[in-house]
VOPAGU-2260 file (C-alpha; in pm, 1 decimal, decimal comma):
REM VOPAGU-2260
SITE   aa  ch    i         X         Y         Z
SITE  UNK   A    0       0,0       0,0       0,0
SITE  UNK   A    1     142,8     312,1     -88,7
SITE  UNK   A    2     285,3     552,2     193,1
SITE  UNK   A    3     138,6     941,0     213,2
SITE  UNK   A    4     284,8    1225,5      68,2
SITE  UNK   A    5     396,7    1484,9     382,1
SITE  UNK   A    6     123,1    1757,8     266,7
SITE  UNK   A    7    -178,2    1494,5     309,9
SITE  UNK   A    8     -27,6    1224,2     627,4
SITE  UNK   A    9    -176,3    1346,1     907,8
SITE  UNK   A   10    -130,5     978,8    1077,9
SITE  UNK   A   11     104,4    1110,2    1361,5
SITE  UNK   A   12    -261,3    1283,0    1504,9
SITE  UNK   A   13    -423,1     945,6    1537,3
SITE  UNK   A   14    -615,5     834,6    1849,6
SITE  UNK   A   15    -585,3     507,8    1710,3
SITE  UNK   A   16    -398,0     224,2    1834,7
SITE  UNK   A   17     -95,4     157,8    1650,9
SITE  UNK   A   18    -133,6    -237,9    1554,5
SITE  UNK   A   19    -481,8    -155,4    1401,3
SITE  UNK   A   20    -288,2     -13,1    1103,1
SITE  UNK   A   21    -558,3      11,2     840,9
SITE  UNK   A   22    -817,6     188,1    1113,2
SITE  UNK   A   23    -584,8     488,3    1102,9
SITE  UNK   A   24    -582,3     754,3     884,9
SITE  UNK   A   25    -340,8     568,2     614,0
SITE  UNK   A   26    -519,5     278,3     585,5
SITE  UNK   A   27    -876,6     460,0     569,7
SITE  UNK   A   28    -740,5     703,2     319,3
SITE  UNK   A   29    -624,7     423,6      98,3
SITE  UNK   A   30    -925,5     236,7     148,9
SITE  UNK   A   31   -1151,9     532,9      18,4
SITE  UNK   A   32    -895,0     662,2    -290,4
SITE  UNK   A   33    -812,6     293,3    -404,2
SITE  UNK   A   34   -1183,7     224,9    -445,5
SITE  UNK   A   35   -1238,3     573,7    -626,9
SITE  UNK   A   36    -945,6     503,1    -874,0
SITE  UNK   A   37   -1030,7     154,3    -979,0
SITE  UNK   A   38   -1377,5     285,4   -1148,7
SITE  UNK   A   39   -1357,7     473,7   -1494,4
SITE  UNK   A   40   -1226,9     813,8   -1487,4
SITE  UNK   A   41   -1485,1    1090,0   -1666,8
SITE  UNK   A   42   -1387,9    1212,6   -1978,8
SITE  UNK   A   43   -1221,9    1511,3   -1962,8
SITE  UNK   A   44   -1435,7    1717,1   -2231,4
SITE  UNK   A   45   -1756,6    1612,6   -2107,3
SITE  UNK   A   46   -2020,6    1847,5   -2078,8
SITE  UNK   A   47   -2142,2    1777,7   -1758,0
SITE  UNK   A   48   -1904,6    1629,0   -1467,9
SITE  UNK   A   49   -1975,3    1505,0   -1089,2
SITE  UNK   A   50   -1710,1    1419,3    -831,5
SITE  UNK   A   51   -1774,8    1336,9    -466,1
SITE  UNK   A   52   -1541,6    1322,5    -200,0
SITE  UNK   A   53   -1510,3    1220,6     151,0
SITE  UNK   A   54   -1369,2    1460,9     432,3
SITE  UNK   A   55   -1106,5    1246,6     700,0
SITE  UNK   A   56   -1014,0    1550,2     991,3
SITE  UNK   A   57    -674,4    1634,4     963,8
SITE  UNK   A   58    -682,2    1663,7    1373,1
SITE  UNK   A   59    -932,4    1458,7    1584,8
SITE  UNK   A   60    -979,3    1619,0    1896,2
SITE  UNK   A   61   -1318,1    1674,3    1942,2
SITE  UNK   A   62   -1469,6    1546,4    1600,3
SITE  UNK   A   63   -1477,5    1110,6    1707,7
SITE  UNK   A   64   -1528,5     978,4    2084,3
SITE  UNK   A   65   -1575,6     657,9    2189,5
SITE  UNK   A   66   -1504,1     340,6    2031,2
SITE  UNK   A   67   -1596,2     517,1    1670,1
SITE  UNK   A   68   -1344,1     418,9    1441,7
SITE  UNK   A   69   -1421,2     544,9    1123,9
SITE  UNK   A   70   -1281,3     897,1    1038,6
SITE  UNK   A   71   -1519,7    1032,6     806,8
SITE  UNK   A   72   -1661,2    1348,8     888,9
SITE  UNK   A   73   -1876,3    1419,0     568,2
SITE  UNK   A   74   -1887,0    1474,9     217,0
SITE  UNK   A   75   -1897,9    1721,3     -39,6
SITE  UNK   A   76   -2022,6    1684,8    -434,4
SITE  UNK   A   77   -1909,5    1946,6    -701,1
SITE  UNK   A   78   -2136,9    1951,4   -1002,2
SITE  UNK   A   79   -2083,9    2175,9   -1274,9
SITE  UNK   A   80   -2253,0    2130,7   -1692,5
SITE  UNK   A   81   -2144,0    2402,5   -1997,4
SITE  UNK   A   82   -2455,8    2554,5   -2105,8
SITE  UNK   A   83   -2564,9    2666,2   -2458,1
SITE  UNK   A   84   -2386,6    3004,3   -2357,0
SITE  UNK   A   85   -2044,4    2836,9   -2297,1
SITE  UNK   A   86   -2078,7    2921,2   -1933,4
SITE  UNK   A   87   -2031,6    2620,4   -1684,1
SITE  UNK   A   88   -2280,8    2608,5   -1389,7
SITE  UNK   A   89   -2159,3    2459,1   -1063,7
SITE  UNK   A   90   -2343,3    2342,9    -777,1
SITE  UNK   A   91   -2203,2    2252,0    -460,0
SITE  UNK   A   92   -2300,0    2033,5    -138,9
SITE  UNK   A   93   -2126,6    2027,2     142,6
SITE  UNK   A   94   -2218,9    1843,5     458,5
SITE  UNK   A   95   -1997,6    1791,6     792,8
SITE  UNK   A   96   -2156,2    1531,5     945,3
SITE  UNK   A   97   -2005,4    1571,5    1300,5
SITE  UNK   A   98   -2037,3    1949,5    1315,9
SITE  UNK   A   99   -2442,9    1934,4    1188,4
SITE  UNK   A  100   -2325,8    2171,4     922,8
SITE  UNK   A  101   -2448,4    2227,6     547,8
SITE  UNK   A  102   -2332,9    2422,0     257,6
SITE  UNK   A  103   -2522,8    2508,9     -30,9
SITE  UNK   A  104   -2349,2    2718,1    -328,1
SITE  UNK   A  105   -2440,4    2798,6    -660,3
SITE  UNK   A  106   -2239,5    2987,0    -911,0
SITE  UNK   A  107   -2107,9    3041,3   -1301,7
SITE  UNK   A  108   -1798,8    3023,6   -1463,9
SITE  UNK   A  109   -1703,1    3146,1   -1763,0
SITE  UNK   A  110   -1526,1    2842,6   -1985,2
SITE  UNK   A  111   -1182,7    2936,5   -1956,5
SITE  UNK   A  112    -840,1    2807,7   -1775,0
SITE  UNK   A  113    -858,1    3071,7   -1502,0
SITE  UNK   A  114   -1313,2    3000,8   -1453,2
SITE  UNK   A  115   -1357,2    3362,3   -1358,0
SITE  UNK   A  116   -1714,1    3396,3   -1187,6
SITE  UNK   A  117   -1987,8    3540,9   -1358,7
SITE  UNK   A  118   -2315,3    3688,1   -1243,7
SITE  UNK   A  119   -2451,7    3645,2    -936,5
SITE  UNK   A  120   -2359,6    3337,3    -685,4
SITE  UNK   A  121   -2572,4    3199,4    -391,7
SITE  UNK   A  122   -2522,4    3062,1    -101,3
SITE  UNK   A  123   -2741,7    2859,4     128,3
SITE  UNK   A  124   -2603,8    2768,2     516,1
SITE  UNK   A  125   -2785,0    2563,7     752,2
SITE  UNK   A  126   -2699,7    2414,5    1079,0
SITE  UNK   A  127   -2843,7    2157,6    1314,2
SITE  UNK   A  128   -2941,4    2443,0    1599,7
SITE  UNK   A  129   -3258,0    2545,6    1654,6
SITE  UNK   A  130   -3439,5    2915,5    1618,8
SITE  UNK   A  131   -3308,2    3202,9    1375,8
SITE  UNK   A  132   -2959,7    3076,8    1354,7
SITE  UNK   A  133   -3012,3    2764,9    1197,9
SITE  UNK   A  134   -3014,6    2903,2     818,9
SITE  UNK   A  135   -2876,9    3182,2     601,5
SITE  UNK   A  136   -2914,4    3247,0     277,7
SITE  UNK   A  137   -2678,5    3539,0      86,4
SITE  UNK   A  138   -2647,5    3634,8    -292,4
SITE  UNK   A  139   -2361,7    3772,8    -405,1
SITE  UNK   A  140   -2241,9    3996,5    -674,0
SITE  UNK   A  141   -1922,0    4169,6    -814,2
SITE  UNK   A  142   -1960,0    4550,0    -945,3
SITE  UNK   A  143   -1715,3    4750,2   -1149,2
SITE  UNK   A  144   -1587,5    5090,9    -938,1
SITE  UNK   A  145   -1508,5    5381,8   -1132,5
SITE  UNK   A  146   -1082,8    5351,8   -1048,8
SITE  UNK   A  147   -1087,6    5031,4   -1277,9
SITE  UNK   A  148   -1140,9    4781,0    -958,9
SITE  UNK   A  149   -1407,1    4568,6    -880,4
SITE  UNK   A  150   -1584,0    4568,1    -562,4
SITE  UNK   A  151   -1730,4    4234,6    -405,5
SITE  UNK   A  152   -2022,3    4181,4    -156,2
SITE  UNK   A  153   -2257,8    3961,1     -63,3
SITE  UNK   A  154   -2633,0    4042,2      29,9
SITE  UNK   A  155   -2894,0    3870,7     282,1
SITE  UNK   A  156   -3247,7    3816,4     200,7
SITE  UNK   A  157   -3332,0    4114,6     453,8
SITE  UNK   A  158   -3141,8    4348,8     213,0
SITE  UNK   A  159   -2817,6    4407,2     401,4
SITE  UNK   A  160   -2511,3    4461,3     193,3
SITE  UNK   A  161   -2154,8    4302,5     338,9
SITE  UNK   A  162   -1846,9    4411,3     204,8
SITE  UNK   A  163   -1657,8    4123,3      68,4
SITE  UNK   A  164   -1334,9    4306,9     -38,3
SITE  UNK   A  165   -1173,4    4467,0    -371,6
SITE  UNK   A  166   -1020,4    4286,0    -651,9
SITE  UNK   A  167    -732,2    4500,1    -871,0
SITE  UNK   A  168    -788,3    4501,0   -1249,3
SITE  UNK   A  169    -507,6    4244,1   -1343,0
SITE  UNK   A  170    -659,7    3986,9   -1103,4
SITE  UNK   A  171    -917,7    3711,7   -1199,1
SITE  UNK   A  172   -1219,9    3682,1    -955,8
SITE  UNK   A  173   -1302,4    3258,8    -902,4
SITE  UNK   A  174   -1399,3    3067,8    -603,1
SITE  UNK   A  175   -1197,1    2769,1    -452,3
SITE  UNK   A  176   -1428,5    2496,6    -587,7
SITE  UNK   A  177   -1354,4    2635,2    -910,5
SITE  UNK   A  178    -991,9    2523,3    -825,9
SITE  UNK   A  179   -1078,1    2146,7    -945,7
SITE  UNK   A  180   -1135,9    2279,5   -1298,5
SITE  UNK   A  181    -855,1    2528,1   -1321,5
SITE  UNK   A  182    -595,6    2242,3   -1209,0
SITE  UNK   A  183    -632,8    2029,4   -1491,0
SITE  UNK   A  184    -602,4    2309,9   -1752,2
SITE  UNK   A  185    -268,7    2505,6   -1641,3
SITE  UNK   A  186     -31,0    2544,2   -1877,7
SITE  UNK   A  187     250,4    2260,5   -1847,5
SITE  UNK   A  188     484,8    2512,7   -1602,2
SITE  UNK   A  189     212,3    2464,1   -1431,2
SITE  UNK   A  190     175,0    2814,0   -1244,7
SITE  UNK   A  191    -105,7    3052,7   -1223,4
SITE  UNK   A  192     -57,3    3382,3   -1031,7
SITE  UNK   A  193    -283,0    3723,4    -972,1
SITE  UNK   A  194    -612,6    3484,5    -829,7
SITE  UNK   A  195    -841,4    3626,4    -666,4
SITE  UNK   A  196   -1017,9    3338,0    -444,4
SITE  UNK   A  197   -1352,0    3369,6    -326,0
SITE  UNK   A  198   -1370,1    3136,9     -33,0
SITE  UNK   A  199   -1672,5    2948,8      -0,7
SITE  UNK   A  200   -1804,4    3215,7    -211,2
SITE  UNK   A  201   -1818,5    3462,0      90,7
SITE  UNK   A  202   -1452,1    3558,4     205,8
SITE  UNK   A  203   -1177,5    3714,3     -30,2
SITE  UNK   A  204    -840,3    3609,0     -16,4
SITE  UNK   A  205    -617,9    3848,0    -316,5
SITE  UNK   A  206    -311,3    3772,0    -464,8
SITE  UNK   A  207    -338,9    3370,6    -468,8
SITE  UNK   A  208    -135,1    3144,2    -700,6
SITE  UNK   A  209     -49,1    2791,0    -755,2
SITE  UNK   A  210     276,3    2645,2    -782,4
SITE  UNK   A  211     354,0    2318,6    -871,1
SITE  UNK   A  212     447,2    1994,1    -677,5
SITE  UNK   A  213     704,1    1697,2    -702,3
SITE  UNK   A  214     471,5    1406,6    -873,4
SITE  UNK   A  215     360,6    1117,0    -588,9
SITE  UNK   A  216     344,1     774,8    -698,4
SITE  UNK   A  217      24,6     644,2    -505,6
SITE  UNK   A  218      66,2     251,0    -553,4
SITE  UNK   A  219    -186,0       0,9    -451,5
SITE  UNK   A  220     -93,7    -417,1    -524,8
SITE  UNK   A  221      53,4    -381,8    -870,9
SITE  UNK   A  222    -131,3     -72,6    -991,8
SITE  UNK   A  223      45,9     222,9    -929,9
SITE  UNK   A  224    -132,8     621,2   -1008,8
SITE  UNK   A  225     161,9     891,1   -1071,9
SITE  UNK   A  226     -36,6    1182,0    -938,7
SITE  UNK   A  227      59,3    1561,5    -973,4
SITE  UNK   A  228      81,6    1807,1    -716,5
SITE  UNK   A  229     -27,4    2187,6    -674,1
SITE  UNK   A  230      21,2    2426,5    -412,3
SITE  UNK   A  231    -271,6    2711,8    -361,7
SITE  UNK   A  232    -156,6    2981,4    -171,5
SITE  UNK   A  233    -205,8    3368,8    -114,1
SITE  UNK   A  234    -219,7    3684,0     168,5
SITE  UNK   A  235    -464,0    3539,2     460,4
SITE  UNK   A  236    -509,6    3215,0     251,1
SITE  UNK   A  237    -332,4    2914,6     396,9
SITE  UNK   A  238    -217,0    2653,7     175,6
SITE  UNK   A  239    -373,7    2430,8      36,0
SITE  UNK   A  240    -198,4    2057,0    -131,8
SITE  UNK   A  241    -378,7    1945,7    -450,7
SITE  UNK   A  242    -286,3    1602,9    -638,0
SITE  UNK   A  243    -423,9    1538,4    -941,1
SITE  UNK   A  244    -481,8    1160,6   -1163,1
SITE  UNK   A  245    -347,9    1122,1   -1501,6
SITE  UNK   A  246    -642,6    1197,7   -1675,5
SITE  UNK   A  247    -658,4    1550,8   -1509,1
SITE  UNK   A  248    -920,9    1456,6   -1191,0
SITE  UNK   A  249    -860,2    1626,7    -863,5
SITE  UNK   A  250    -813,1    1283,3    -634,9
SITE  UNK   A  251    -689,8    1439,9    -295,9
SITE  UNK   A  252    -738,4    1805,7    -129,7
SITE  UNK   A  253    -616,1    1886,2     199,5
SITE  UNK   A  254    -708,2    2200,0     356,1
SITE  UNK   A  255    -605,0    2329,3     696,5
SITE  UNK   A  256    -859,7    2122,0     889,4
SITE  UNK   A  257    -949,6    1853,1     656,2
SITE  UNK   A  258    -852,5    1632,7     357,7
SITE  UNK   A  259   -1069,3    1558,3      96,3
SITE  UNK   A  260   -1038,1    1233,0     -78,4
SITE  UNK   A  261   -1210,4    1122,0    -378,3
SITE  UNK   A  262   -1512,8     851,8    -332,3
SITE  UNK   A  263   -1716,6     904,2    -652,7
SITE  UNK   A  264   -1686,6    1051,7   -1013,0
SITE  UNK   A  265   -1936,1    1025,7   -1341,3
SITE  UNK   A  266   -2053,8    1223,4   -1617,3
């Protein structure tokens, strides 16, 4: 079985004992990714992708108690289709199953390497509490200023305006689940700078890039995946480690608190 790469082994914070090797986080991780890979990868051109992935905590304290040992927190499923106007419309759900949270986002991209958003976007939160806290929903939109910048804000369905941020005129406005389209179609340096990130569609982070990895070779049996790496970075945007298949499919993500890990793809 094939060891982790340093940006995605969190095994050192497992609560697990050591002889039950493939209860940690190695052994679920392969478990999950192995089982994604060994099914037919969607063609890259198609017009209308899915891919679901599975959230393992990077750091359990608090998230599992008990004799629980599976590590899987949630999931999260990125649908996007290129309509007649050559726009691609996403939609994303994301569900922490520990935390009783839900994310709902929908937004458009216009079909090119860098996906800058276009239009409006919305967002849809709910929680597991009870009373007036349990739900929010926000639109958001980006409006040219008269200095040549663009100013971004988001709006809630009682009509008040928050100030997302600014975005200078050489940088490209796209959100972070963008990121598993843009990936696959850098140029082979395979750098991207001036990024303007919209994090979870609500929170700004300017002056991102990606910089490319050393290649992992993730082996299971006699079948071994060569799988590329990215680095997403920027000012108030911790990094995030990005490995791509062969064929150009996002299979692992790890953020600061959790890494995703591919469970499901079609088109």
């Amino acid at each position: 079985m094939s060891k982790l790469h340093w940006s995605v082994d969190y095994t050192y914070a497992s609560p697990l004992a050591a002889d039950k090797s493939q209860e940690k986080f190695e052994g679920e991780f392969n478990q999950i990714l192995v089982g994604a890979l060994s099914t037919s990868p969607v063609d890259f051109n198609a017009g209308t992708k899915t891919h679901r992935y599975t959230l393992l905590p990077n750091f359990w304290g608090g998230f599992k108690q008990g004799e629980e040992q599976s590590l899987n927190i949630g999931q999260v499923s990125i649908k996007r289709s290129l309509d007649d106007g050559n726009v691609w419309q996403y939609t994303i759900e994301h569900e922490n199953t520990t935390s009783g949270e839900e994310l709902f986002l929908n937004f458009s991209c216009d079909n090119k390497p860098e996906r800058p958003l276009v239009g409006s976007w919305q967002i849809r939160t709910e929680n597991s509490a009870d009373g007036s806290y349990s739900s929010l929903s926000l639109t958001g939109a980006c409006n040219e200023k008269s200095d040549g910048e663009r100013d971004v804000s988001v709006t809630t369905a009682s009509g008040l305006t928050i100030a997302a941020g600014n975005i200078k005129d050489n940088e490209t406005l796209t959100c972070n689940w963008a990121l598993f389209d843009i990936l696959p179609l850098l140029s082979e340096e395979g750098s991207l700078d001036h990024l303007a990130i919209l994090d979870d569609l609500e929170i700004l982070k300017n002056d991102c890039r990606i910089s490319p990895l050393e290649d992992w070779i993730f082996a299971s049996g006699s079948v071994q995946h060569t799988l590329s790496g990215f680095c997403v970075f920027g000012r108030g945007f911790p990094p995030t480690y990005w490995w791509l298949t062969e064929r150009g499919e996002v299979a692992v993500m790890s953020s600061m608190l959790a890494t995703y890990v591919l469970n499901e793809r079609s088109d």
